[in-house]
C-alpha positions as CSV (number, residue, x, y, z in Angstrom):
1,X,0.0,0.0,0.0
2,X,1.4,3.5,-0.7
3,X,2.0,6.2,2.2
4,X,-1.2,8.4,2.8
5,X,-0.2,11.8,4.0
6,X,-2.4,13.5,6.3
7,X,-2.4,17.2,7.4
8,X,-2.8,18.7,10.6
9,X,-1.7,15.9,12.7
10,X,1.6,17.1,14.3
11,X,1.3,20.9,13.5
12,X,3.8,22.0,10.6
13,X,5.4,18.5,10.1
14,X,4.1,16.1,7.7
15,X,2.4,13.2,9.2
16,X,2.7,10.5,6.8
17,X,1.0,6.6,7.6
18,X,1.9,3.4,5.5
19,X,0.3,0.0,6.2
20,X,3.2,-2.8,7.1
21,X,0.9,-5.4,7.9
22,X,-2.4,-6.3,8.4
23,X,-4.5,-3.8,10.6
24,X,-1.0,-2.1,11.8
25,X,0.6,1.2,10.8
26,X,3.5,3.2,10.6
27,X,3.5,6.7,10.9
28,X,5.9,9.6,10.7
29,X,6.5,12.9,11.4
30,X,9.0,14.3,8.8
31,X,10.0,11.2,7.6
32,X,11.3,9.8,11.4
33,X,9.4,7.0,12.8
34,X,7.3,8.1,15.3
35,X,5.5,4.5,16.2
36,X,3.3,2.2,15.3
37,X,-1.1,2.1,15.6
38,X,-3.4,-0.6,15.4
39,X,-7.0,-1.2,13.9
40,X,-9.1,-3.6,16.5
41,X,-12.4,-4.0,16.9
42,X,-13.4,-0.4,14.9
43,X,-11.3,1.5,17.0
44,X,-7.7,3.0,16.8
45,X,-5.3,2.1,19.7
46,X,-1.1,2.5,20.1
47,X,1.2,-0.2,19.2
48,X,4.6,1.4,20.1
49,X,6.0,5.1,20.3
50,X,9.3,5.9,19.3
51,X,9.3,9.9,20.6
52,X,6.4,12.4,22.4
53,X,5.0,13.1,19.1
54,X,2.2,10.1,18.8
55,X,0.3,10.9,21.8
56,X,-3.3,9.0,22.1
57,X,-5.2,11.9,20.9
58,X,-2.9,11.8,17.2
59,X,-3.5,8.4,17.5
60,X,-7.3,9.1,17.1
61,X,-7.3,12.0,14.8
62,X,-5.4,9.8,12.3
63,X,-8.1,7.1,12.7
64,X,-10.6,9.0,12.2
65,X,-8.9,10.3,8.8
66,X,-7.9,7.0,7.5
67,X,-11.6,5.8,8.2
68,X,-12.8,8.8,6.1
69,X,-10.1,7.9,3.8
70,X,-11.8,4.4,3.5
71,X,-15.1,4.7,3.0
């Protein structure tokens, strides 16, 4: 799957969310890793962090954009 960029996620960086396996995410924040989120049960939820960026309330806006994304 190609990498979906999303605006307005971390402020003036670009947020950008590739899919690297089934139901699981990787996202960025200028092209550095910033963790991992997870699909389950029609909600969004954390998988790993790697920095303060992906916070849980990021982790919901970008949900809620990939599900309008989807539809």
């Amino acid at each position: 799957m190609e990498e979906i960029q999303l605006a307005g996620i971390f402020g003036n960086k670009i947020c950008r969310v590739k899919l690297v396996r089934t139901n699981v995410y990787r996202v960025t924040a200028d092209n550095v890793l910033t963790g991992h989120i997870k699909r389950e049960n029609g909600g969004w939820m954390l998988e790993d962090v790697s920095g303060e960026l992906l916070t849980a309330e990021n982790v919901q806006l970008i949900g809620e954009k990939m599900d309008r994304r989807h539809r």
